[in-house]
N, C-alpha and C positions, 0 to 999 in steps of 0.2 A: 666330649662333654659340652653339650649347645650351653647358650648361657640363662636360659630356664632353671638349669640345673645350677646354676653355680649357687654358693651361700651370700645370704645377703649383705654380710662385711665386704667381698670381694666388690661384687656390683656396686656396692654404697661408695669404695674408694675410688674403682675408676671413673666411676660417673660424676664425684667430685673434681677427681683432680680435671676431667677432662673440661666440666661446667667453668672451674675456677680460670683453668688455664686458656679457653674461650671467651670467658667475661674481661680478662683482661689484654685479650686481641684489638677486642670490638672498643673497651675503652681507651686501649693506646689510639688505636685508629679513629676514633672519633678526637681524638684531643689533637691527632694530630690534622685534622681536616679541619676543628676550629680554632685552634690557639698556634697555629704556625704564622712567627711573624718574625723580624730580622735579628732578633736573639738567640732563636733556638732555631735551627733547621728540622722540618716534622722525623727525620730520622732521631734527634735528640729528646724532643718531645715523648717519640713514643720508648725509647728505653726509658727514660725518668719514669713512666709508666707502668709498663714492664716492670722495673728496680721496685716499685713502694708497693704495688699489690701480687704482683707472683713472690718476688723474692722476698717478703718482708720476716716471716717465718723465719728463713734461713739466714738474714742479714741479722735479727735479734739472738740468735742461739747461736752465730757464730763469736759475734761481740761479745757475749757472753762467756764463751770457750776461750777466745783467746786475750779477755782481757784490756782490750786498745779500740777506743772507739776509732770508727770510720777504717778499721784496719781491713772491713772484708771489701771494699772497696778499691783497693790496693793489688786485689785479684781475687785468685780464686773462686770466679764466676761458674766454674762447671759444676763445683762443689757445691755453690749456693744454688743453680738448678736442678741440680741431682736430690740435696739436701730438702729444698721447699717441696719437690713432687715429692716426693717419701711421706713429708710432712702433710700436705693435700690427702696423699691416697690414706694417713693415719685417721685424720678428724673424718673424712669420708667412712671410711672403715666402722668406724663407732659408732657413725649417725647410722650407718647400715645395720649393724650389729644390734641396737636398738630396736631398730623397725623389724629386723628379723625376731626379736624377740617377744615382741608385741605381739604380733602375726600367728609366731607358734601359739601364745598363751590364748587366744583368740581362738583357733583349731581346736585346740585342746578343748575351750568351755561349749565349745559346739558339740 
């Protein structure tokens, strides 16, 4: 099954999570090319980076879940990038789901 074929929720989440999780490469890497100076070393830079736009999804619904701010901080890091992709490929998924939707009704008035 090439991915022609796939439905357009599918497409819509990976192409998010993959967009999301790319935009925030190129912004840790760019913060960490300008804002590296004797306080943070650029490998801190770019996880603070990383933490506030891949994770933040998952940093919010954790706190949530278990009630203690700054607890997911504490650990738990594979859970929170486990959790934010899932979270990515969802809102991908809908904006997909959308446009597939569009698309059909579009076919159809043709």
């Amino acid at each position: 099954m090439g991915w022609k074929n796939w439905p357009y929720w599918v497409k819509g989440g990976l192409i998010f999570t993959i967009l999301v999780l790319l935009v925030t490469f190129i912004i840790g890497l760019i913060a960490v090319i300008s804002y590296s100076n004797i306080l943070f070393s650029g490998k801190d830079i770019f996880l603070i980076y990383f933490i506030i736009i891949y994770l933040f999804p998952s940093y919010s619904l954790l706190n949530v879940l278990k009630h203690s701010p700054g607890s997911f901080l504490e650990g738990d890091i594979i859970t929170a990038i486990i959790s934010s992709s899932i979270i990515w490929f969802l809102i991908g998924a809908l904006i997909g789901f959308i446009i597939g939707k569009i698309k059909q009704k579009k076919m159809r008035e043709e």
